[in-house]
C-alpha positions, 0 to 999 in steps of 0.5 A: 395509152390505156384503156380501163373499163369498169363499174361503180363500186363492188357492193352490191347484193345482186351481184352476189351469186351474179357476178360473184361466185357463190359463196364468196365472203364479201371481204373478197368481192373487190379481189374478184372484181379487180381481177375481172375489170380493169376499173372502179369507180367509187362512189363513196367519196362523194358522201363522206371521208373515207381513211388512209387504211382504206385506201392502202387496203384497196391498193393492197387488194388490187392487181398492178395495171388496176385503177380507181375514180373517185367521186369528190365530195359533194360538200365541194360541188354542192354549194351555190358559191363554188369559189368557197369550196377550197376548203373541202377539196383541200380536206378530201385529199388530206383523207388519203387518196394519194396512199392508191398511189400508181392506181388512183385514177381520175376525181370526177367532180359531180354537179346536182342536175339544179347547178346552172353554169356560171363561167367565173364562178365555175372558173373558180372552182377549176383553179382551187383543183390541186395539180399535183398532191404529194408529188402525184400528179392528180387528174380531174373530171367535172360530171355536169347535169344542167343544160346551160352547161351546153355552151362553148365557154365551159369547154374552152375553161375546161380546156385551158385547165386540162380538166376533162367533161364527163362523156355521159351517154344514155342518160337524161343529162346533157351529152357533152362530148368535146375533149378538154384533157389529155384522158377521155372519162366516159360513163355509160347509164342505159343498161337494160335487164332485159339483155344478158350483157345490159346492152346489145352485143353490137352496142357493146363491141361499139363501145370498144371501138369508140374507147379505141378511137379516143385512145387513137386520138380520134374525136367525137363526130363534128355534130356533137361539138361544141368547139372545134375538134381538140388536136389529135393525140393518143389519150388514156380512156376510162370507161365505167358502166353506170346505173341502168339495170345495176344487176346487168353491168359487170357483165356489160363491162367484161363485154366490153373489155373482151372486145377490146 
C-alpha cells in the first residue's frame, strides 16, 4: 500500500520564486517538484499527444517511488456516442505512456460537466479501457461531473470493471465517494489564497487521516454511498491538489505529505 500526494502539473509562473527556489531554470522545475511530492498529474494528455521522448525524459528526471496520472484525451471522453471512442484511447497509449514504466499511475478519464450518464453507453466506454499495454498493467479512473451520475448503477459498472470514481471534494461537481477499485484517486479543488498552505492546517492534517484510512481499507462514511460499503482491503491512495487558489497548492500537498 501506498500513498501519493501531488499537484497538477509543475508549469506554473506563480510557483516561480513560490514553490520554486529563485532563479531555478525552468528545465529543472520537474526535478524540484519531484523531489518535493511524491505525484503529479499531467494535464496535458487531455489536450493533445505528447511523444515517447517525453515520457522517458520524465521518467529519467524523476526519483524512484515517484508517479505520474495522467489525464486521457478528451477526443475520447467528449463525444456523444462514447462507444466509437476506441480508436482514441488506442492511439493515446500508442503515444508512449507505458516508456514511465514503474511511474505511470492512474489515467483519469475526464467527462465535460454536459456528459449525462447513459449506463450501456457508459458501459461501452469501460470495456474499450485496455488491462494491460505492453505487459504493464494499466489502472483507470473516470472523473464525472453531471448529477445524474449520482446513481447506484454507474458505481456497480465501475465496480465490475475495476475502474476507480474520482473522489472530487470541494468543488461544484457531484461527490461520488463509493469504492469501485483497488486504488482510491482523490482530487482536492477548494484551496483558498488566503491561507498560507491553501487550506486550514486542520483540514490538511484530515486529509492525511483520510489517504491513511482508504490505504487501511476503511470506507468513506455510510451517508455519502451510493452502495454498500466495497469489502475492506488495503489500497493504494493518490491524492493531488487541484484548482482552487493554484499559486497555494504545492504547499498544500507538502502539508499534507508532512502529516502523512
Amino acid at each position: 500500500m501506498s500513498i501519493y500526494v501531488g499537484i497538477g502539473g509543475w508549469v506554473y509562473p506563480d510557483w516561480r520564486n513560490n514553490f520554486y527556489p529563485k532563479g531555478l531554470s525552468q528545465k529543472r522545475e520537474l526535478e524540484y517538484a519531484s523531489t518535493h511530492l511524491t505525484g503529479i498529474e499531467v494535464n496535458g494528455t487531455y489536450y493533445g499527444s505528447q511523444k515517447p521522448e517525453s515520457f522517458r525524459k520524465w521518467h529519467d528526471e524523476t526519483p524512484d517511488g515517484f508517479v505520474f496520472a495522467l489525464k486521457g484525451p478528451r477526443f475520447a471522453t467528449n463525444r456523444r456516442v462514447l462507444a466509437e471512442a476506441g480508436d482514441s484511447i488506442a492511439r493515446f497509449f500508442d503515444s508512449g505512456v507505458t516508456e514511465l514504466k514503474n511511474k505511470l499511475g492512474p489515467i483519469n478519464w475526464q467527462f465535460m460537466p454536459t456528459k449525462k450518464f447513459d449506463a450501456s453507453d457508459f458501459e461501452a466506454f469501460l470495456k474499450l479501457l485496455p488491462k494491460k499495454v505492453n505487459g504493464r498493467a494499466i489502472r483507470h479512473a473516470v472523473e464525472v461531473r453531471h448529477d445524474s451520475f449520482r446513481d447506484a448503477a454507474f458505481v456497480v459498472l465501475c465496480r465490475k470493471h475495476g475502474v476507480a470514481i474520482v473522489f472530487g471534494a470541494d468543488s461544484e461537481f457531484p461527490l461520488i465517494a463509493d469504492t469501485t477499485a483497488d486504488f482510491i484517486y482523490a482530487r482536492i479543488m477548494g484551496t483558498q489564497a488566503k491561507e498560507k498552505l491553501g487550506y486550514p492546517k486542520t483540514v490538511l492534517t484530515e486529509w492525511a487521516g483520510r489517504a491513511k484510512d482508504w490505504a487501511k481499507g476503511e470506507s468513506p462514511p455510510k451517508r455519502l454511498l451510493l452502495t454498500p460499503a466495497a469489502p475492506k482491503k488495503k489500497r493504494d491512495v493518490f491524492l493531488f491538489v487541484i484548482s482552487g487558489a493554484k499559486q497555494r497548492n504545492p504547499a498544500a500537498a507538502q502539508a499534507i505529505i508532512a502529516a502523512l
